[in-house]
C-alpha positions in Angstrom: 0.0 0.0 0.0 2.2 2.9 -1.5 5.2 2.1 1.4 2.4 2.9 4.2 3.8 1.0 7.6 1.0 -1.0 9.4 -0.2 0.7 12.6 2.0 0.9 15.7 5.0 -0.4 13.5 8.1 1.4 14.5 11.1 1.4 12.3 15.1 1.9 13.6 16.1 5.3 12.3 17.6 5.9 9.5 18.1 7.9 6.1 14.9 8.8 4.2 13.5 5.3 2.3 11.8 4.7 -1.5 8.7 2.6 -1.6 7.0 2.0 -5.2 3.5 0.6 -5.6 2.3 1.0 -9.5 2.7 4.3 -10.6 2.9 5.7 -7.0 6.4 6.1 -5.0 6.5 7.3 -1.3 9.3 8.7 0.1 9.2 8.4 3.8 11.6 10.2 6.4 13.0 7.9 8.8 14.1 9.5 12.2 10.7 9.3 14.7 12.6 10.1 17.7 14.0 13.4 16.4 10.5 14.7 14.6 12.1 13.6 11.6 14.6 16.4 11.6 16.7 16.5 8.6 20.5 16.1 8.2 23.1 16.3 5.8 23.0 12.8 5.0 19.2 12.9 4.3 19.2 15.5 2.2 22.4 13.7 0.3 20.0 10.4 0.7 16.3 12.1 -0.7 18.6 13.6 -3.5 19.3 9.9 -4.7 16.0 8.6 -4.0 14.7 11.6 -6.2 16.4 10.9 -8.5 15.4 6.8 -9.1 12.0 8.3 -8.9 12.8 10.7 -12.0 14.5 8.1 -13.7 11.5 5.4 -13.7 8.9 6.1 -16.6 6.1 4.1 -14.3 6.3 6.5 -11.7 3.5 9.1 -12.3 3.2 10.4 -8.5 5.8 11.0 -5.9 4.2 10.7 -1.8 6.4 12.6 0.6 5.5 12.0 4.2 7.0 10.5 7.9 7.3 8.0 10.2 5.7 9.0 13.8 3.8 11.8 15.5 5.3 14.5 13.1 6.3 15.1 9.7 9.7 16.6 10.5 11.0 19.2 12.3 12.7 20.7 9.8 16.8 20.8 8.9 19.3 20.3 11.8 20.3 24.3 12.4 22.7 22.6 14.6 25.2 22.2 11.3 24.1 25.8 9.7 26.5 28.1 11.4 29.5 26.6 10.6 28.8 25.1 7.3 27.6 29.0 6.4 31.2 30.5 7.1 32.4 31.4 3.4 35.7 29.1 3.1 39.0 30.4 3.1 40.8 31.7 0.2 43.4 28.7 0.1 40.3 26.5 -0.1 39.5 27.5 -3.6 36.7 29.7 -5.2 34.0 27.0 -5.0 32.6 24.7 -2.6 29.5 22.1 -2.5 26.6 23.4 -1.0 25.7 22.3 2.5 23.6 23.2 5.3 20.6 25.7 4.7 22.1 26.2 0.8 21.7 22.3 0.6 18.3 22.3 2.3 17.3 25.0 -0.4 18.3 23.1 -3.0 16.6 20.1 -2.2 13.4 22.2 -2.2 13.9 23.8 -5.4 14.8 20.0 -7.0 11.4 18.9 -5.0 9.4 21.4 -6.9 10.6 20.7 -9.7 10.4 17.0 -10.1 8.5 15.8 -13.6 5.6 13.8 -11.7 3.2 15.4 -9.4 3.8 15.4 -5.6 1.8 14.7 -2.6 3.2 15.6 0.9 1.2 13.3 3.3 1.6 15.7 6.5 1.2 12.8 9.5 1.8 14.9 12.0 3.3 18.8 12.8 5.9 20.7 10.4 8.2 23.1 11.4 11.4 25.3 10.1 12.2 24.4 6.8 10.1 21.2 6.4 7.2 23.9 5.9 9.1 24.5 2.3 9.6 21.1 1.5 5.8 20.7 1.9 5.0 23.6 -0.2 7.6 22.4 -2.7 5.0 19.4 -2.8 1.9 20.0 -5.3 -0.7 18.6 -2.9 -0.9 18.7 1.2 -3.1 16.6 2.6 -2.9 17.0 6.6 -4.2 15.2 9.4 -6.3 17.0 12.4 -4.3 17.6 15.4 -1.2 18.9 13.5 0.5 22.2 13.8 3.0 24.5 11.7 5.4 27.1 12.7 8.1 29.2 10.8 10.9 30.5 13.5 13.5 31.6 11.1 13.1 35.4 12.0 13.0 34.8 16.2 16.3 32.5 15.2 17.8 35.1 13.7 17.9 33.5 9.9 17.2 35.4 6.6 14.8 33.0 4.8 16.4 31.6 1.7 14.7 33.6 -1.3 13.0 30.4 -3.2 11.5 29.4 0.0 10.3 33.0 0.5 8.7 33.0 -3.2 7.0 29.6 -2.2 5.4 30.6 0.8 4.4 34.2 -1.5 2.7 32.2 -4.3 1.2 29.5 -2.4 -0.2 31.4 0.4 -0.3 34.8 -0.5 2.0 38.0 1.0 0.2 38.8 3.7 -0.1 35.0 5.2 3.9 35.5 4.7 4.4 37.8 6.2 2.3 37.0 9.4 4.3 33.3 9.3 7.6 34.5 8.7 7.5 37.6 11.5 5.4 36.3 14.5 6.8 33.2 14.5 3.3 32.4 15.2 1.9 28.6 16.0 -0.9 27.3 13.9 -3.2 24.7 13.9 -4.6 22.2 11.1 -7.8 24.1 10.8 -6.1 27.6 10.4 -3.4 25.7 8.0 -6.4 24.3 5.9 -7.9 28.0 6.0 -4.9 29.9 4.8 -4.7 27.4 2.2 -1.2 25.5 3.6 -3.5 22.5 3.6 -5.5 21.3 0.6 -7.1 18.6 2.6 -7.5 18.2 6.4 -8.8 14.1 7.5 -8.7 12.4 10.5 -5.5 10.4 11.1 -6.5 7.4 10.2 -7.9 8.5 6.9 -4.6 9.7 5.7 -3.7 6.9 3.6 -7.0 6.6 2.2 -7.1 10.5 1.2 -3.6 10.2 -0.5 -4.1 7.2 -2.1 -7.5 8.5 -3.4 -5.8 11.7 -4.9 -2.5 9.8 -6.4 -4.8 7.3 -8.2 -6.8 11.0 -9.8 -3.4 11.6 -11.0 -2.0 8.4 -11.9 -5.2 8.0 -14.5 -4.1 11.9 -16.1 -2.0 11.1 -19.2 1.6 11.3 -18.0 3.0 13.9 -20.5 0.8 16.2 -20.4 0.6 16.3 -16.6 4.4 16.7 -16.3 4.3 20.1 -18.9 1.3 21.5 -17.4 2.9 21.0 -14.2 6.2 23.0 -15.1 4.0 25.7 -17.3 1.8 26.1 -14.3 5.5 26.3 -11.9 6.6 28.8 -14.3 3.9 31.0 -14.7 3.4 30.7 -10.6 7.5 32.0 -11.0 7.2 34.9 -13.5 9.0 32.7 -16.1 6.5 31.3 -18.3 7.6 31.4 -22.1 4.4 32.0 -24.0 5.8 30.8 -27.3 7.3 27.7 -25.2 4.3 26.8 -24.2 2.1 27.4 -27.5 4.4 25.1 -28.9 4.6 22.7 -26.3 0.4 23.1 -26.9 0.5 22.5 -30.7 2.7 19.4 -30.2 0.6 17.6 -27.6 -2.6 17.6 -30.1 0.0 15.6 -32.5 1.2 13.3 -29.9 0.4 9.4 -29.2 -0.5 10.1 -26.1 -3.9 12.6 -27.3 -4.5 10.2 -30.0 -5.1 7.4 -27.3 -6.6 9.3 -25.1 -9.5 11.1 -28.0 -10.1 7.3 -29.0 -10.8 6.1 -25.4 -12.7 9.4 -25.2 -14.9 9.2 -28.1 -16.0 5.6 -27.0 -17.9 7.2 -23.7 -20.0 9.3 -25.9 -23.7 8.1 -27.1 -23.7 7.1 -30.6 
């Protein structure tokens, strides 16, 4: 069932695992004990696993979600500090990217992945992990869940793609109330401000996700993915028109429309 554990199953912690069921792949974060907080070897870990789910053509929906009470707690500020620090001159001009750069680019890659994404939100979200879930396409919450965003009573300057996801998804004003209060919500208010798109009972979780990734699944697979980065790019100030006319023109001459008109044509009356 899509990676789902069964009830009152606890796992050892460990890096973030892949789970594929048909066209559906679940991503789960592993580390209950901490609130799923992440670390530099998950973010190195949900890079790979991203990666096998871009690189399997029967994947046609990604599940992000957690093992435990919460969804995560967000990235380990305990490793930001230092890993900030520009390096020193003998060290050379360039350097990988780590700590809050890293988390920001796992964000960005989350948001862009070619299948639709679902982040299954079992339980609270805090810091960062509130990006990762509005990298996601879908949120589907479960009652008794809360959000906050601390950066600005920690003393961080938000990264600016996180800044533009929480802008476009939620408006500026829900921002800016997030971002400089520091201010606790709960599931109803995130369902309200449009965080959530769906807010069910905890035990109804895996239903409602499974419900919405089979909607997907049954969307023909090309056309969801360049809707999906039209719709990103527009949401970004990036759309190319001409792009996407031609992008247009070329899906009516594909196999995929021809396939789908036939199937189509045989629902109507004769």
């Amino acid at each position: 069932m899509n990676g789902w554990p069964e009830t009152g199953a606890v796992a050892p912690a460990t890096t973030p695992g892949l789970t594929t069921a048909g066209a559906v792949a679940t991503i789960r974060l592993n580390r209950p004990k901490q609130h799923n907080r992440i670390d530099p070897a998950d973010i190195v870990a949900l890079h790979e696993l991203i990666a096998t789910v871009e690189g399997d053509p029967a994947v046609r929906v990604l599940v992000l979600t957690g093992t435990g009470p919460s969804f995560s707690s967000g990235y380990d500020l305990s490793t930001a500090q230092s890993s900030a620090r520009p390096a020193p001159p003998s060290v050379g001009a360039t350097a990988p990217d780590d700590g809050e750069v890293a988390f920001s680019r796992l964000c960005d890659r989350v948001e862009a992945i070619r299948v639709p994404t679902i982040c299954a939100l079992n339980g609270g979200v805090y810091g960062g992990s509130t990006d990762l879930a509005l990298a996601c396409d879908f949120r589907i919450g479960v009652t008794g869940m809360r959000m906050r965003m601390p950066a600005a009573q920690l003393g961080i300057h938000f990264y600016p793609s996180g800044l533009r996801r929480y802008v476009s998804r939620l408006g500026l004003a829900t921002a800016k109330r997030l971002f400089l209060t520091a201010e606790t919500i709960g599931a109803e208010e995130m369902l309200r401000v449009g965080f959530l798109d769906r807010l069910v009972e905890p035990d109804a979780l895996e239903g409602a996700v499974e419900e919405l990734a089979a909607r997907i699944a049954a969307c023909a697979p090309q056309a969801t993915a360049g809707i999906k980065r039209s719709l990103n790019d527009l949401a970004n100030g990036a759309l190319d028109d001409r792009a996407g006319e031609a992008a247009f023109r070329a899906s009516l001459r594909s196999d995929e429309f021809a396939e789908a008109l036939a199937v189509w044509s045989q629902r109507k009356p004769s």
